[in-house]
C-alpha positions, -999 to 999 in steps of 0.1 A, spaced: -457 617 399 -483 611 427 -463 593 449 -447 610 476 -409 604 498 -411 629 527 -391 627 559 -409 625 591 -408 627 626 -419 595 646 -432 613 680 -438 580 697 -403 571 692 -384 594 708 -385 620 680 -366 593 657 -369 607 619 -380 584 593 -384 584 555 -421 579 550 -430 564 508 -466 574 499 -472 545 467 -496 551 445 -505 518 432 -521 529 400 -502 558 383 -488 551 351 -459 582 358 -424 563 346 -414 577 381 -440 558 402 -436 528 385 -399 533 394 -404 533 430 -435 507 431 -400 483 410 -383 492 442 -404 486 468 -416 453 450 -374 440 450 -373 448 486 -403 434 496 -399 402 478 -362 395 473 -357 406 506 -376 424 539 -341 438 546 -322 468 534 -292 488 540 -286 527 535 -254 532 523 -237 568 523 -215 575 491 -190 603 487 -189 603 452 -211 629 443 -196 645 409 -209 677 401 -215 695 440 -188 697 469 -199 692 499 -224 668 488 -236 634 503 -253 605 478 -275 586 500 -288 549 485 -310 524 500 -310 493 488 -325 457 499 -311 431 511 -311 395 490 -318 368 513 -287 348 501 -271 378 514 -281 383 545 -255 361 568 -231 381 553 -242 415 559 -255 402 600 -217 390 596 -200 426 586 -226 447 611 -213 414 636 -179 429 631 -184 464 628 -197 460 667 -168 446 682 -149 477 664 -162 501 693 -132 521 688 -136 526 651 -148 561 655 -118 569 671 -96 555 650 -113 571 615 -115 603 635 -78 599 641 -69 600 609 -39 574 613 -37 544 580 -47 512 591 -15 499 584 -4 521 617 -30 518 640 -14 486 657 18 508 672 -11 532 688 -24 517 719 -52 541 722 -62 524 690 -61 489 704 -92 465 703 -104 452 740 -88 420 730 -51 431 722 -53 455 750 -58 424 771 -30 403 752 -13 431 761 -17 432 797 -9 389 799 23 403 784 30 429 811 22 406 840 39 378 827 71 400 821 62 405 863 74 374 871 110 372 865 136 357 840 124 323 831 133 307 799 94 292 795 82 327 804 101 344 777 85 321 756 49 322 766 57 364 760 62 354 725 34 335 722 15 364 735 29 385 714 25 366 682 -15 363 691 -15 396 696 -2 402 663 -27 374 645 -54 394 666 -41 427 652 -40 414 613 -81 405 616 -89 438 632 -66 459 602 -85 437 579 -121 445 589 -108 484 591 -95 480 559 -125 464 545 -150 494 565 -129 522 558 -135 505 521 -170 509 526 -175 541 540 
């Protein structure tokens, strides 16, 4: 094989690592052809590509499997969609580090999304302002958006905690 995969350090940008391909174009070696198959996919199928992290490593513990893989372009509104999601979940670290089921996570506050926190709070200051049949009711209301609100978030943790 005369191709080379190293990882690098980008000094210009802020130290960031990189993975740095070497192709050689003209090697016959089963393995360079491999990775000139892959580079070709990505770079005509797609100029887009996700690194996914699987757990699934058989033989080793304590053993990440690390895959990149590109993009298709009739796939790429749905991945902008998921990574759309996944950054309105600021608090997913802390609910994966947390260790609580999804199922659970809507009886822990500090778990909350912004948005049901603020349902939340239009519940509490509603409740402020006395006994009032139509204020009971727009507390329900609240309440059941808050729980519509509650069923997308468990479903886009569900479907990350899937992925990861």
């Amino acid at each position: 094989m005369k191709s080379k995969i190293t990882i690098e350090v980008d000094f210009d940008q802020n130290n960031t690592p990189y993975i740095r391909l070497l192709v050689d174009k003209n090697s016959d070696d089963v393995r360079d052809k491999l990775l000139r198959a892959f580079l070709e996919k990505l770079g005509y199928e797609s100029v887009f590509g996700k690194i996914v992290c699987k757990s699934d490593a058989p033989t080793e513990e304590n053993v990440q499997r690390w895959g990149i893989y590109p993009i298709p372009a009739e796939k790429i509104e749905e991945e902008l969609s998921f990574f759309k999601d996944l950054s309105s979940l600021q608090w997913s670290d802390r609910f994966f580090k947390s260790q609580i089921p999804v199922s659970d996570r809507r009886y822990r506050i500090d778990l909350h999304s912004s948005a049901e926190i603020a349902i939340r709070t239009a519940c509490l200051e509603v409740e402020k302002l006395g006994a009032d049949e139509r204020l009971t009711n727009a507390v329900e209301l609240l309440q059941k958006a808050q729980n519509l609100v509650s069923d997308v978030m468990d479903e886009r943790l569900d479907k990350l905690e899937r992925l990861l």
